[in-house]
C-alpha positions as CSV (number, residue, x, y, z in Angstrom):
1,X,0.0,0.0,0.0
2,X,3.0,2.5,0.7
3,X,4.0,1.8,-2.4
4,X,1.1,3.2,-4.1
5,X,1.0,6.2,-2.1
6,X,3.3,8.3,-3.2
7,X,2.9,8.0,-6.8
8,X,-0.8,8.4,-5.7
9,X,-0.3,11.7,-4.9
10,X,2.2,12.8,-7.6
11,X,-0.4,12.3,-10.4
12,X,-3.1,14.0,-7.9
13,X,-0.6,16.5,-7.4
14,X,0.1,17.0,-11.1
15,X,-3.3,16.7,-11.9
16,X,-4.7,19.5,-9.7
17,X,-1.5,21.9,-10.6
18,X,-2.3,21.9,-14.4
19,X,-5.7,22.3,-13.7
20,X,-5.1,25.3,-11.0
21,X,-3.0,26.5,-13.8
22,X,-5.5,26.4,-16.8
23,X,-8.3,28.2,-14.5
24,X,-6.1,30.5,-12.7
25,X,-7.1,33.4,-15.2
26,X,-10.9,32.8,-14.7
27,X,-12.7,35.3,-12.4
28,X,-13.0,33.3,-9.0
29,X,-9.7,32.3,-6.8
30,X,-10.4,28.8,-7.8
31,X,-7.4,27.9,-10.0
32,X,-5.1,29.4,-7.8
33,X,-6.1,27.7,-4.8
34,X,-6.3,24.3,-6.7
35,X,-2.6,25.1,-8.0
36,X,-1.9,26.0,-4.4
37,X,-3.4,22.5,-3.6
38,X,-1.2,20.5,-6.1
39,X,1.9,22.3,-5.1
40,X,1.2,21.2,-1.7
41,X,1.2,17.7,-2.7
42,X,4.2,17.6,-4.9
43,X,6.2,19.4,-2.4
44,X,5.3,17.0,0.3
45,X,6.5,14.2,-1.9
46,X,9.6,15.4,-3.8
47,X,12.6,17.2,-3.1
48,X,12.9,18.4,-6.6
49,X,10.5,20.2,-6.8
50,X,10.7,21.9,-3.2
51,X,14.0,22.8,-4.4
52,X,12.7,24.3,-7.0
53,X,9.8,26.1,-6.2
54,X,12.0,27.9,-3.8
55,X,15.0,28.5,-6.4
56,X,11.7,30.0,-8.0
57,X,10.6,31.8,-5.0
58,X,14.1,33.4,-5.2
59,X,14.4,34.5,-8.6
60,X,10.8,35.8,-9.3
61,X,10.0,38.2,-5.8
62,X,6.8,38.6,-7.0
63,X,5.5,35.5,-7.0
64,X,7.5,34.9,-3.1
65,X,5.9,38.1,-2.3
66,X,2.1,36.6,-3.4
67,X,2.1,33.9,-1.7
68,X,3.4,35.5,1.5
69,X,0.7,37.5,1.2
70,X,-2.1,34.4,0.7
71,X,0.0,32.9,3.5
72,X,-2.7,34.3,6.5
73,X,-5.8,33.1,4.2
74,X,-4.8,29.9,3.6
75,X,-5.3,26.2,5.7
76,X,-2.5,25.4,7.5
77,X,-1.5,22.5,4.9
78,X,-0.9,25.1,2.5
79,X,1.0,27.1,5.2
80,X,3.2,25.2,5.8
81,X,4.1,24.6,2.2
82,X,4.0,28.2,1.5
83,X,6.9,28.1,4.6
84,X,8.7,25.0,3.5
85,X,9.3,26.8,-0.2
86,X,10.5,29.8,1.2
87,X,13.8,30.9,0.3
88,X,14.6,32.8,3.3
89,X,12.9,30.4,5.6
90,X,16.5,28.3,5.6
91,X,18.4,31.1,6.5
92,X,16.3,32.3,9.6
93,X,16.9,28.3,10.4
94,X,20.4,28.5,10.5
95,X,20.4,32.0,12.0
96,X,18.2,30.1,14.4
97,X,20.3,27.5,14.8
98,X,23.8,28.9,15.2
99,X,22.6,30.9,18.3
100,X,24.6,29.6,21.7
C-alpha cells in the first residue's frame, strides 16, 4: 500500500497543478487555490521540486511576495508549504540555529 501512495499523490498533485493552472485566469480564486493545492502535494513528496519552487521563489520576488501575502488566508496544509518553499525560511533556520 505505501508503495502506491506516493505515486498516488504525484499524479493528484500534477493533476490538480495543471488544472489550477488552466483556471487560474478565470474570475474566481479557484485555480489558484487548486494550484496551491497540487503544489502542496508535490512538495510533500519530492525534493525536486521543493528545491525548485523555492529557487523560484528566489528569482521571481513577485510571486515569493504573493504567496506570502495568501499565507494568513490559507489552511494550514498550505502554510506550511508556502513556509517549507520559502527561500529565506532556511536562513532564519540557520540563523536560528547557530545561536549559543
Amino acid at each position: 500500500m505505501k508503495r502506491l501512495k506516493r505515486p498516488i499523490k504525484l499524479a493528484v498533485g500534477w493533476l490538480f497543478f495543471l488544472i489550477g493552472l488552466i483556471s487560474a485566469p478565470l474570475p474566481l480564486p479557484l485555480g489558484q487555490l487548486l494550484a496551491l493545492i497540487g503544489l502542496s502535494l508535490l512538495v510533500s513528496e519530492s525534493y525536486m521540486i521543493c528545491m525548485f519552487t523555492r529557487k523560484l521563489r528566489r528569482n521571481f520576488p513577485l510571486v515569493s511576495r504573493m504567496m506570502d501575502r495568501i499565507k494568513p488566508f490559507v489552511p494550514g496544509f498550505l502554510k506550511s508549504t508556502i513556509e517549507d518553499t520559502d527561500p529565506r525560511h532556511l536562513s532564519q533556520v540557520a540563523l536560528i540555529q547557530d545561536r549559543p
